[in-house]
C-alpha positions in Angstrom: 55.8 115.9 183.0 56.5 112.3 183.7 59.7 111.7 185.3 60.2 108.4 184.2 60.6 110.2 181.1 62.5 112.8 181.4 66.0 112.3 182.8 69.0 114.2 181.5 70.2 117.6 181.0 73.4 117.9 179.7 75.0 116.9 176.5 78.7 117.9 175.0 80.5 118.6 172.1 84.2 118.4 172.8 85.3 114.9 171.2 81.7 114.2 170.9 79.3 111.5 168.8 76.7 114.5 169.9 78.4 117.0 167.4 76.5 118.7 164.1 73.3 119.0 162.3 72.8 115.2 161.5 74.0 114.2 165.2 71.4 116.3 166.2 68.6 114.7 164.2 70.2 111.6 165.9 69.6 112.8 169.2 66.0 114.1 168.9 64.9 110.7 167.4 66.6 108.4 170.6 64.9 110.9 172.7 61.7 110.5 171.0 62.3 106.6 171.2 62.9 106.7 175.4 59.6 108.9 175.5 61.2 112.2 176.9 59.3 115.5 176.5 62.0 117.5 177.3 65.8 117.6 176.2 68.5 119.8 176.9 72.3 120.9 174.7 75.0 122.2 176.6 77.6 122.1 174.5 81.1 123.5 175.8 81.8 126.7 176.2 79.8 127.6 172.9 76.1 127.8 171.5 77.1 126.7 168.2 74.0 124.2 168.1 71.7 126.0 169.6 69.3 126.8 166.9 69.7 124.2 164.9 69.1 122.1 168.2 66.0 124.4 169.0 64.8 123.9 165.7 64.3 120.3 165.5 63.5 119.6 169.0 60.2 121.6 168.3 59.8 119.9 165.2 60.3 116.3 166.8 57.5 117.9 169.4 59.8 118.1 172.2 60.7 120.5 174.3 63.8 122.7 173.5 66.0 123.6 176.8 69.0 126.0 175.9 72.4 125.3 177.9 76.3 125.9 177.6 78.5 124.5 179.9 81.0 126.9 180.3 84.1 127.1 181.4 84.6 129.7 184.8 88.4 131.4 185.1 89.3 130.7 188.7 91.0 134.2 188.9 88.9 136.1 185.9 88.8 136.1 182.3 91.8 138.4 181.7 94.3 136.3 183.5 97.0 134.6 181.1 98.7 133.0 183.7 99.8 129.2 183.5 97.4 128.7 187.1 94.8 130.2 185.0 94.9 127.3 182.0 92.3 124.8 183.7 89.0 126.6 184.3 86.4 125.1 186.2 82.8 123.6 184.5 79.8 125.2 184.8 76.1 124.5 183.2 74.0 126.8 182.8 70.7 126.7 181.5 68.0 129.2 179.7 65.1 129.7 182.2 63.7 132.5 179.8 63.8 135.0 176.8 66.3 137.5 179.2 68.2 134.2 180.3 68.9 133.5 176.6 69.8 136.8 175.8 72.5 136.6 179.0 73.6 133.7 177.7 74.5 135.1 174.4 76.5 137.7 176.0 78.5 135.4 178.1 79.0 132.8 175.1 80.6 136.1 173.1 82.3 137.8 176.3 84.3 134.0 176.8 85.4 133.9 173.0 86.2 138.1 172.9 87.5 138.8 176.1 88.5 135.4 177.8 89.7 133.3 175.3 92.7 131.2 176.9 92.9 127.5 175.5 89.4 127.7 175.9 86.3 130.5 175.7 86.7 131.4 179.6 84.0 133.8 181.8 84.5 134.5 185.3 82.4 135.0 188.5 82.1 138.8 187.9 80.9 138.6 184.6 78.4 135.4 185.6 77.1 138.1 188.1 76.0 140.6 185.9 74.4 138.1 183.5 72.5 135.6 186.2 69.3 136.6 185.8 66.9 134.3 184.0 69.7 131.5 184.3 69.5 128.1 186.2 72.9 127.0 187.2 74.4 123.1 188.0 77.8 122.3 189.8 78.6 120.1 186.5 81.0 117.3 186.5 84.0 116.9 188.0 85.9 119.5 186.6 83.0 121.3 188.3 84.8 123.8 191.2 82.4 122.3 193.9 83.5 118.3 192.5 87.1 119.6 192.5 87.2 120.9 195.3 85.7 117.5 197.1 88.7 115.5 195.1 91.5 117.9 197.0 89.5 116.6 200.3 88.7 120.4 200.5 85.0 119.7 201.7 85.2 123.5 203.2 86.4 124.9 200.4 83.7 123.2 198.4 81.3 124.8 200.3 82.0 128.2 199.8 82.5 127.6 196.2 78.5 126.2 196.5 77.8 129.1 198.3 79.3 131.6 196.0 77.3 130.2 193.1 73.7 129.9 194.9 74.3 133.8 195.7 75.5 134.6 192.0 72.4 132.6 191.1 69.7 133.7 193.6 68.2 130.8 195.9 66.3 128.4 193.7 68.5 128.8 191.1 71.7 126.8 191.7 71.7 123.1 191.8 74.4 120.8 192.7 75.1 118.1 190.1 75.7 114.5 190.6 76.7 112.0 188.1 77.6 108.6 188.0 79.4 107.1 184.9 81.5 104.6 186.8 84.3 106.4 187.5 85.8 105.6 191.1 86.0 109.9 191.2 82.8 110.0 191.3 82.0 107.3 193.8 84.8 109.2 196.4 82.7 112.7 196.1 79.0 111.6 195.3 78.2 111.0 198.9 79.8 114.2 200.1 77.9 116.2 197.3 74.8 114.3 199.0 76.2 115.7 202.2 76.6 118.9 201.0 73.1 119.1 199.9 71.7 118.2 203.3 73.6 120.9 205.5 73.4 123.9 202.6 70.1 123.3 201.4 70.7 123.5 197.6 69.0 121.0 196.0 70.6 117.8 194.6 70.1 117.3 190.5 71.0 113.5 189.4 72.3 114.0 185.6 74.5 112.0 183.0 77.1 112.9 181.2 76.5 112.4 177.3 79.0 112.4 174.7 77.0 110.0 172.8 73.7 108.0 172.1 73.9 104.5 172.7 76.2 102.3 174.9 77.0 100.4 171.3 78.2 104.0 169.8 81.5 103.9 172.4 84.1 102.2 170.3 83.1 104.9 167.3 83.5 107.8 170.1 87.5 106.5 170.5 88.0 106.8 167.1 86.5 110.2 167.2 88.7 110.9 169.7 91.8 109.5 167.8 91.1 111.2 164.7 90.7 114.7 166.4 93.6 114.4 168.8 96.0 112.7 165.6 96.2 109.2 167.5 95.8 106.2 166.7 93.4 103.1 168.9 97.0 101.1 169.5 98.6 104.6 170.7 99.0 103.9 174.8 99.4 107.0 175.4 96.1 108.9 173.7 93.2 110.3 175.4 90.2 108.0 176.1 87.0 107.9 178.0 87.6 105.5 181.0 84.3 104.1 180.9 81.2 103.7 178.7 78.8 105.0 180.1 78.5 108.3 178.9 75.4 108.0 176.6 72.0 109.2 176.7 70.1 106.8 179.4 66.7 105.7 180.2 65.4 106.5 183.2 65.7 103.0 184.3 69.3 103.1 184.0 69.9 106.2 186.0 67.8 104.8 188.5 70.3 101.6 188.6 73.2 104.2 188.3 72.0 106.1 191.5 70.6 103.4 193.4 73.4 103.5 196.6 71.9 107.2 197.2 68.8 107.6 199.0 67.1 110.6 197.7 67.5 109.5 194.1 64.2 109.7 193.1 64.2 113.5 194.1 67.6 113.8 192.8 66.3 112.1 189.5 62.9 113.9 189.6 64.2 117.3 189.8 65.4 117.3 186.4 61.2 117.3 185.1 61.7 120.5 187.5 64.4 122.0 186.1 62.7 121.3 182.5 58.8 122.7 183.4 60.6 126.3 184.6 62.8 126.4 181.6 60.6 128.3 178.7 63.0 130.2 176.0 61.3 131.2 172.7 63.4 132.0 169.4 61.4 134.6 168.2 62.2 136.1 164.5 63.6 139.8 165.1 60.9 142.6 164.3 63.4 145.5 163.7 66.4 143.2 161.1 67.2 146.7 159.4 70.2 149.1 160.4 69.3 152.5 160.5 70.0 154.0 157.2 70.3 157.9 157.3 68.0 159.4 154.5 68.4 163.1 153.9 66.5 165.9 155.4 62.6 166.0 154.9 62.7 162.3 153.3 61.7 159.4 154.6 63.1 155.6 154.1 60.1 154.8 150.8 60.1 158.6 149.4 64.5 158.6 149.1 64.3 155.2 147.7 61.9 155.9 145.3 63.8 159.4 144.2 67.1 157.6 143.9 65.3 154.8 142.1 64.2 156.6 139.4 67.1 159.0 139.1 68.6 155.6 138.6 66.3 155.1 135.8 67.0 158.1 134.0 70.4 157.7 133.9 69.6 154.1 132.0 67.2 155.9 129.5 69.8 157.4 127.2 71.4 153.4 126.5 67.8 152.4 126.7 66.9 155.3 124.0 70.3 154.3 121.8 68.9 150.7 121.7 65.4 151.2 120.7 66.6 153.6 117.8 68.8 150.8 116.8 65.8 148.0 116.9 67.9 145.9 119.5 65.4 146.7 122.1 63.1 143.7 122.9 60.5 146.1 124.4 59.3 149.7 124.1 60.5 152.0 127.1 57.0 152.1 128.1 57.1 148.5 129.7 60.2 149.6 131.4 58.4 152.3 132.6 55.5 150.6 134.1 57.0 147.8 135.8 59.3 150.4 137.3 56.7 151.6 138.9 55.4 147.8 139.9 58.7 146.9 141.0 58.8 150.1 143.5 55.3 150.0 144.9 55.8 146.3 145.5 59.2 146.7 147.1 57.7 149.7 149.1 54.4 147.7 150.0 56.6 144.7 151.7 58.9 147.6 153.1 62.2 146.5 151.7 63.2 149.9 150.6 65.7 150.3 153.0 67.6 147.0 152.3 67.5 148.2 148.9 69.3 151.9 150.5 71.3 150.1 152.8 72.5 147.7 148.7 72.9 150.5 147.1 74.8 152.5 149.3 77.5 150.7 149.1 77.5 149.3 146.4 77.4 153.1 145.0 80.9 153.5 147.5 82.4 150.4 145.6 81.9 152.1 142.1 83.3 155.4 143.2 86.3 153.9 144.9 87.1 151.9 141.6 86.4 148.8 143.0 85.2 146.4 141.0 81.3 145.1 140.8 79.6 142.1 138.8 76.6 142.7 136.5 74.5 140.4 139.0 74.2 137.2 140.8 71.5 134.9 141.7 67.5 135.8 141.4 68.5 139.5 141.9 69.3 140.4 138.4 65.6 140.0 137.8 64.4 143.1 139.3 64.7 146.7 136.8 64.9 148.2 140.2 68.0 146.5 141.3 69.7 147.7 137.4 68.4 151.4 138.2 70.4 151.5 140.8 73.3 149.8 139.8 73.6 147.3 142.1 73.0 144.7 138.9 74.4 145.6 135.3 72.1 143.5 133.2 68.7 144.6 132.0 65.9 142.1 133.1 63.3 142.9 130.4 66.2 142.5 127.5 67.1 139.1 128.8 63.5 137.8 129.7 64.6 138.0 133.7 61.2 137.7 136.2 61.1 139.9 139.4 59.0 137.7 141.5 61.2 135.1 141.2 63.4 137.7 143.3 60.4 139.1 145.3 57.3 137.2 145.4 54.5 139.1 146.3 51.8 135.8 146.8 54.9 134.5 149.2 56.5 137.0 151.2 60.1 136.3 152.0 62.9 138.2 152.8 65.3 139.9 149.4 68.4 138.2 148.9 71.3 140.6 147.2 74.3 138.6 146.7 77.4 140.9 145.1 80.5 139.7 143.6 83.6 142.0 144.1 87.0 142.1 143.0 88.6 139.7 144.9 91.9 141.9 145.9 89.4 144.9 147.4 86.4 142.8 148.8 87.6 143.9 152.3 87.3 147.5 151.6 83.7 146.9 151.0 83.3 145.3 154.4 85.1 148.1 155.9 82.9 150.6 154.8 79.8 148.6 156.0 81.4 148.0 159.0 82.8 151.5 160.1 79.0 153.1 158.7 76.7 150.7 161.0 79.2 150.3 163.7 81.9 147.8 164.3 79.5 146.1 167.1 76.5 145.7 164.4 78.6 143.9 161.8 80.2 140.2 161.9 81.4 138.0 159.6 79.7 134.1 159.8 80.8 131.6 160.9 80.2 128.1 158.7 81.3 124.1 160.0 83.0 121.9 158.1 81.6 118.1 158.3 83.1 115.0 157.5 82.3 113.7 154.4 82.4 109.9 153.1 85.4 109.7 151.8 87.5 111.4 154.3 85.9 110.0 157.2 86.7 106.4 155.8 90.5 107.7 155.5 90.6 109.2 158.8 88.6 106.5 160.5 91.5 103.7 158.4 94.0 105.5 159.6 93.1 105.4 163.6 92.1 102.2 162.7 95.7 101.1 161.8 94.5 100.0 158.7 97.4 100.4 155.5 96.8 103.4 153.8 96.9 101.7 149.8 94.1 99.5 151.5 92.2 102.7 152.9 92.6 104.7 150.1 91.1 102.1 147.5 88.3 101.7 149.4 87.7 105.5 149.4 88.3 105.7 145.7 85.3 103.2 145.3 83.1 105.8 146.5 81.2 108.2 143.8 83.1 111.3 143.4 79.3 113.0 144.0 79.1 116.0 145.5 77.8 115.2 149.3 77.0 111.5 148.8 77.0 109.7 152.0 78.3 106.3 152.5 75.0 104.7 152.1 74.2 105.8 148.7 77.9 104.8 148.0 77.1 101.3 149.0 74.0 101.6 147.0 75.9 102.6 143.9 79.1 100.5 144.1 78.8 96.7 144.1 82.5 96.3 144.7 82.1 98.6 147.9 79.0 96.7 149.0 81.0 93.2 148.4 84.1 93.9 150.6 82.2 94.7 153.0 80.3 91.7 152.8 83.6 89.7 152.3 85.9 91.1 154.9 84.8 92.1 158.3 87.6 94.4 159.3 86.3 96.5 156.5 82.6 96.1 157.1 83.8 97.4 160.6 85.9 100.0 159.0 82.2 101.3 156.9 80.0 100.9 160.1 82.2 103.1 162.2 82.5 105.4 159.4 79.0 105.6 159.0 78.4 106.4 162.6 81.3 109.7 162.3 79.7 110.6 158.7 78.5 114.2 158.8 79.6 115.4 161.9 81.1 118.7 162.5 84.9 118.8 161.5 85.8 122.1 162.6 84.7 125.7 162.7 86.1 129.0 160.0 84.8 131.9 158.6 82.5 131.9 155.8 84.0 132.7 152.9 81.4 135.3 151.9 78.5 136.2 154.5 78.2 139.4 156.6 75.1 140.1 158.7 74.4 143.5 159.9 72.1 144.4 162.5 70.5 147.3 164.1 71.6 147.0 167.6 74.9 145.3 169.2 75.0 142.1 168.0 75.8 140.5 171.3 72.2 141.1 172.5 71.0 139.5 169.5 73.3 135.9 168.9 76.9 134.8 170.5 79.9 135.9 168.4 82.9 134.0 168.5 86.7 134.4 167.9 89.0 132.3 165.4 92.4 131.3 165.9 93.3 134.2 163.1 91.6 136.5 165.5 88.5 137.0 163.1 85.3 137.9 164.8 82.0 135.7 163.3 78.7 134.8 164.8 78.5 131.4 166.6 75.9 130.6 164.3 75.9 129.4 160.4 74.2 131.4 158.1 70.7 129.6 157.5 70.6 130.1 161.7 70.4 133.7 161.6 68.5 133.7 158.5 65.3 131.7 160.9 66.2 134.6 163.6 65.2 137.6 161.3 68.8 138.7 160.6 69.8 140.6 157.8 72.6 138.5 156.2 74.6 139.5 153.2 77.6 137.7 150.5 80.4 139.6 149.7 81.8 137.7 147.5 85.4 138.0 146.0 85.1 136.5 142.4 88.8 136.6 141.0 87.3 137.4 137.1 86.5 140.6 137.9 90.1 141.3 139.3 90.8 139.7 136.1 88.9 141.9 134.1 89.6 145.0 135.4 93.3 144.4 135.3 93.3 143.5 131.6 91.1 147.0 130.8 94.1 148.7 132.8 96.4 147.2 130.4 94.4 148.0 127.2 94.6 151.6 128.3 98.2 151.3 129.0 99.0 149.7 126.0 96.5 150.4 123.3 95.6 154.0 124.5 92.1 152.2 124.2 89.5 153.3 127.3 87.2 150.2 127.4 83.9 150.2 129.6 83.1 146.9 130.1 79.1 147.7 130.3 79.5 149.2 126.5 80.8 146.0 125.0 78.6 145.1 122.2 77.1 141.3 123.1 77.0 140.4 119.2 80.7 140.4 118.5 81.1 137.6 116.1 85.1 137.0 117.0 83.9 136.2 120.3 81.7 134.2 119.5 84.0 132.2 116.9 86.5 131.9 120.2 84.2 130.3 121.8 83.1 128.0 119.4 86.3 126.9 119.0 86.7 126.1 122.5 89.5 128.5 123.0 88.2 128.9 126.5 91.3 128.4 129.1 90.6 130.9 131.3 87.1 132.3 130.3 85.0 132.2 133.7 82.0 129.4 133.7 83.5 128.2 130.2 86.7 126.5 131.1 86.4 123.2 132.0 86.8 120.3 129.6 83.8 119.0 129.6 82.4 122.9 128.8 84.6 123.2 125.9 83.7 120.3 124.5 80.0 120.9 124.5 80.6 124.6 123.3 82.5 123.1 120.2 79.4 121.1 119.4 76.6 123.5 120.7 78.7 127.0 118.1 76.7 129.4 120.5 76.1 132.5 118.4 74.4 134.8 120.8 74.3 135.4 124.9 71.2 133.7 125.5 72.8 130.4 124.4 75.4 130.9 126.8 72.9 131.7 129.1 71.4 128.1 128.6 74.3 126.1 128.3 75.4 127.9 131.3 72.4 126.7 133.5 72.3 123.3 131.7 76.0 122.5 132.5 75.2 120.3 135.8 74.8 116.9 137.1 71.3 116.8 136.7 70.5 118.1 133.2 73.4 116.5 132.0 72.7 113.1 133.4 68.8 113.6 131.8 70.3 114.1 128.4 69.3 117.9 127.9 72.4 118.9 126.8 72.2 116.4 123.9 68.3 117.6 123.1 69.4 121.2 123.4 72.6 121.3 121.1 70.6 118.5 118.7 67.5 121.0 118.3 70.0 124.1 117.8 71.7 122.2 115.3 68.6 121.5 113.2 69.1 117.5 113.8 66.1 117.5 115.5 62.6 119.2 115.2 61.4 121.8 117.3 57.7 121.7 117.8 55.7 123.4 120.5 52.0 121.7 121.5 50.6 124.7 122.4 51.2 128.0 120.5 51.4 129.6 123.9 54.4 128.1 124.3 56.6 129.5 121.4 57.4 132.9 122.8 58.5 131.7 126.2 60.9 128.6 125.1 61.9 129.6 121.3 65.3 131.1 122.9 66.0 127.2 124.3 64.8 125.7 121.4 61.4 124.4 122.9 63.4 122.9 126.1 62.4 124.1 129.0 65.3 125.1 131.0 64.7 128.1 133.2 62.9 128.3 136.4 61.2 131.1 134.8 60.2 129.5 131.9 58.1 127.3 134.3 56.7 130.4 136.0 55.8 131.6 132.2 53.9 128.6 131.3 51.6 128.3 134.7 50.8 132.2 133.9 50.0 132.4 130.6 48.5 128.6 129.8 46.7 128.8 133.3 46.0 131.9 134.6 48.6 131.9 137.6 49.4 135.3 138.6 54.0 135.2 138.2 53.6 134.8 142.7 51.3 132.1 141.9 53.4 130.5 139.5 56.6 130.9 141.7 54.8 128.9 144.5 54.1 126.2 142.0 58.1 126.7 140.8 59.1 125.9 144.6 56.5 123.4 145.1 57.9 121.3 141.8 61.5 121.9 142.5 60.9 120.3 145.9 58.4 117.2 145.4 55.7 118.0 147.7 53.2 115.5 147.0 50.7 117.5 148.5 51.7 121.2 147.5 51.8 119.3 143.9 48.3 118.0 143.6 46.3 120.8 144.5 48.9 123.0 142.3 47.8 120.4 139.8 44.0 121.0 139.9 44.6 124.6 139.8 46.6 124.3 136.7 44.3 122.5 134.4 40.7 124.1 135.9 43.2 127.2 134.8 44.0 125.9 131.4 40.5 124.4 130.8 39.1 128.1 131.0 41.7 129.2 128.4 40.1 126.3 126.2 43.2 124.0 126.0 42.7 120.6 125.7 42.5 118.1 129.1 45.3 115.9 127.9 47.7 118.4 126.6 47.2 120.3 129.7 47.9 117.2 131.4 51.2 116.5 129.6 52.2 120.0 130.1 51.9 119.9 133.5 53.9 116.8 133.9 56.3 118.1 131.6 56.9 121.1 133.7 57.1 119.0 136.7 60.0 116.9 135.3 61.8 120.1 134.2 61.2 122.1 137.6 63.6 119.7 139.0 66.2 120.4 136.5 65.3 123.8 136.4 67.7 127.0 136.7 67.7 130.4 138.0 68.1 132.5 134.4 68.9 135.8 136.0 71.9 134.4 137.5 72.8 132.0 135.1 72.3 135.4 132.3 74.2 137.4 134.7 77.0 135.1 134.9 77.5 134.1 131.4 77.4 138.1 130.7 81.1 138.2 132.5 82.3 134.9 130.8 81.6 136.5 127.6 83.1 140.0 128.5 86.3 137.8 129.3 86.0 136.3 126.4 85.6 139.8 124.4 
């Protein structure tokens, strides 16, 4: 590496510009623009970023260098003292894999055993965990800078002493910074001094809390809004200079130009950066050991339980063929059965599907409340023979590999709605059978979105508030729209800030805070369970209500390999199962809600009436009016207006097609016969995911994995993906002799549609509850 471009090795997150996903993708693209191969994140005292961080710095084809700067207990990490309320700084970076990994440990050890204030190690504990770690002095809250500010020059030393044993020789590094703070400019040359008579080598860094020198005025209202000040308060916390954003290497040349050995100071960073090597491997081993009984093995016990499973659906199954309700013979059922459990057994899933079922199985005996499915899940028979989904996928016309896709093999996702009131007895069962150390909640970050950053940033501002909160009310109520689209969309927006500078200053400030991490909490559903001790595997951290989560967000430890689960509490069911407890107690009636007949005309009347307050999915008004002019008369048309009740269908007029072509006010007509069977339950609109698998396999040819890649690849506009998809399609249809053009059309019909498209099995699944709290 070049050390002109490479320079700096440290970056925070405390009142920082550098803080969340999108400043992130800021920071790889100003490295990129200053030619740096290498960047570093140390944020403090956490490794909240560090994925996401590693992540896009490989993708922006630099290289990743893990970091936290933590904070070191002068006594140790168990001391509550008031003496013990200022811990010193320390950076510490990944050198490799078993550096990482004793990183992790001393990231969750800070937030589990040392929290004080702040997420606090101590020298002991930095001892154990030192190997495969490269250490710097830090700032001046460093113990070796502090030290030199109390004129303690031998105390200093021993403090640099301590560290380069804790750290081996080679490993330790004393830091030296230069942001123009007259600090600094009192113990820079007695670091240099220090360097020359202990022999630890000198490292020149900067300390960066944001990108460019222009972003410091947005970092004070950063500041303000996080601390509750305002930028006229005298009294509120501020950065003394600006100077603490990313640099080019000229820059830190001109900062350290006084010192002598700044080129080796400046150079040893490249150093630093060449030995440092982590790689974020996906876990091999994601499952927890589930106990199988004696002379079974994980495939052969899930099969048994599978089919017993089966068998215990047969008898409803027989009931509903002998009464011509059922859509298919039992022998379909019985051979994708077997489909379902080879394929599940081939891509050896069969015991997440144990480790599902178990406790889900605990949850039914313990009375707790379960939903009939969620999500993609409710398309596999498997999942319904064992319970863990209540509604029958061949009935409702539900795919499995658009759960499980053979042609594209990805990990099973099982979300599981529970009563909302017993959720946590669920999680204590998982918890207490894999081992309190294997489980975790997760954490998730709250960002700042566009219209509360432009209040907070209005308010720090000093702007009024009836000023500040008319500008926010001119921007979309759309679910994450950022402040540019807003601008695109509003001409009165756009206008004032044309007009009126202290609001165009007001927007551009905005814009620079928009996105950024707000604060860290529990997320409201995900648990991840893992085979070993999760502090070997990612850091853990502690809330301020003393819950314990994973320092990283969900789709994090979905990239390492980790089995993640949602628990979800869905207040209905509570809802539901209190109201059967009433029938009973009032009526002497014993209701199961799975033997509810789903033709009940009174029902159906309710709803059609819109007599829906209360009715789950159907409540809103905008719901009831459409299901006053749609008169659904059977599930499948809740099912569909269900899935086309959002922004996008709605905006593309499907609703109106869908309730006009119900209604008889318009014509349905398919242009292919093919087409009848798979969309004559949506009145020839295509509004299922599935439908568009349906279509690809039987027009073209497309095996259902086939034709789920070509459902992702339309749902996320890959040019691309698309075309060759789009060859395959009509060589596919040409040898099933339909004609070029209508293939054509087809295909761009399905293309349009994919993007609109819904998940049936969970949009079947959930109007199945709405309508058994209608019932």
């Amino acid at each position: 590496m070049d050390s002109a471009n490479f320079v700096h090795l440290h970056l925070h997150t405390d009142y920082s510009l550098l803080d969340g996903a999108c400043a992130i993708s800021r920071l790889m693209e100003r490295a990129v623009e200053l030619k740096m191969p290498a960047v570093a994140l140390t944020d403090h005292g956490n490794l909240f970023g560090a994925m996401k961080f590693h992540k896009a710095a490989t993708q922006h084809g630099l290289k990743p260098i893990i970091g936290c700067e933590v904070y070191v207990a002068g006594t140790n990490r168990f001391d509550r003292s008031p003496e013990s309320e200022r811990p010193y700084h320390l950076v510490l970076l990944c050198e490799n894999d078993r550096g990482y990994r004793n990183l992790v440990k001393l990231a969750s050890a800070a937030y589990l055993e040392g929290y004080y204030y702040r997420p606090r190690i101590d020298k002991d504990l930095l001892a154990r965990h030192s190997e495969g770690l490269i250490a710097l002095s830090a700032c001046l809250r460093g113990e070796v800078a502090h030290a030199l500010l109390l004129e303690r020059y031998d105390a200093a030393r021993q403090a640099a002493y301590d560290l380069q044993d804790i750290f081996h020789k080679g490993n330790f590094y004393l830091e030296i910074q230069n942001q123009g703070l007259p600090e600094e400019q009192k113990i820079n040359p007695q670091l240099v001094q220090l360097s020359r008579e202990t022999g630890i080598p000198l490292v020149a860094t900067n300390d960066c809390h944001y990108l460019t020198q222009a972003d410091a005025r947005a970092q004070e209202v950063l500041v303000c809004i996080q601390t509750g000040k305002t930028l006229s308060d005298t009294n509120r916390m501020r950065f003394p200079t600006d100077q603490f954003y990313f640099k080019s290497y000229e820059e830190m040349r001109a900062a350290f130009a006084e010192i002598s050995e700044v080129q080796e100071a400046l150079s040893r960073t490249v150093e630093i950066a060449e030995r440092c090597n982590v790689h974020l491997d996906k876990e091999q081993h994601v499952f927890p050991h589930f106990e199988v009984p004696a002379g079974e093995t994980l495939d052969s016990y899930f099969e048994k339980v599978a089919r017993q499973g089966f068998e215990q659906r047969r008898q409803r199954l027989e009931q509903q063929q002998a009464e011509g309700r059922l859509r298919h013979p039992l022998k379909a059922y019985e051979e994708r059965l077997e489909q379902e459990i080879s394929l599940i057994q081939r891509m050896r899933f069969a015991g997440y599907f144990l480790i599902v079922w178990d406790f889900i199985r605990f949850a039914r005996e313990a009375g707790i409340p379960v939903g009939p499915g969620r999500g993609s899940a409710a398309g596999s028979l498997v999942s319904y023979a064992l319970r863990i989904t209540d509604i029958d996928p061949l009935q409702h016309g539900l795919l499995f590999e658009r759960f499980l896709n053979p042609e594209r093999i990805s990990f099973p996702d099982i979300d599981i709605d529970f009563c909302v009131r017993r959720r946590s007895e669920v999680i204590g069962y998982v918890t207490d059978k894999y081992g309190r150390e294997n489980v975790s909640q997760i954490i998730t970050f709250g960002t700042m979105g566009a219209k509360a950053v432009v209040r907070d940033a209005g308010r720090v501002l000093g702007m009024p508030f009836a000023e500040v909160d008319r500008i926010a009310k001119l921007i979309p109520n759309t679910l994450n729209i950022t402040l540019e689209e807003a601008l695109q969309q509003t001409p009165e927006l756009r206008q004032l800030q044309q007009r009126d500078p202290r609001i165009a200053d007001l927007l551009q400030i905005s814009m620079q805070l928009e996105g950024l991490a707000r604060h860290a909490s529990t997320h409201a559903a995900g648990v991840v369970i893992s085979p070993q001790p999760l502090q070997e595997i990612v850091p853990l951290f502690k809330s301020n209500k003393d819950e314990i989560t994973t320092q990283y967000a969900m789709d994090d430890l979905e990239k390492i390999g980790l089995l993640k689960m949602d628990f979800l509490g869905l207040t209905t069911l509570t809802v539901l199962d209190d109201a059967l407890r009433l029938i009973h107690t009032t009526r002497g009636e014993q209701l199961e809600l799975d033997a509810i007949p789903t033709d009940d005309a009174a029902t159906y009347e309710l709803l059609g009436k819109g007599l829906t307050a209360g009715i789950f999915q159907f409540e809103s008004r905008g719901m009831t009016d459409i299901l006053r002019r749609a008169h659904p008369g059977r599930l499948s048309d809740l099912t569909a207006l269900n899935a086309l009740y959002r922004p996008g269908p709605i905006q593309g007029g499907m609703i109106d097609d869908f309730i006009a072509r119900k209604s008889g006010k318009k014509q349905v007509a398919y242009d292919l016969p093919e087409l009848q069977e798979i969309l004559e339950e949506t009145y020839g609109v295509i509004v299922y995911q599935e439908q568009v698998m349906q279509i690809a396999a039987r027009v073209a040819g497309f095996s259902l994995g086939e034709a789920d890649v070509l459902r992702r690849a339309m749902g996320k506009k890959k040019p691309e993906e698309m075309a060759a998809m789009r060859e395959k399609f009509l060589a596919g249809a040409k040898q099933r002799r339909v004609p070029p053009k209508k293939a054509e059309k087809l295909f761009d019909l399905m293309a349009q549609f994919a993007g609109y498209g819904f998940n049936k099995s969970h949009s079947a699944a959930y109007a199945l509850i709405a309508y058994q709290t209608a019932f």
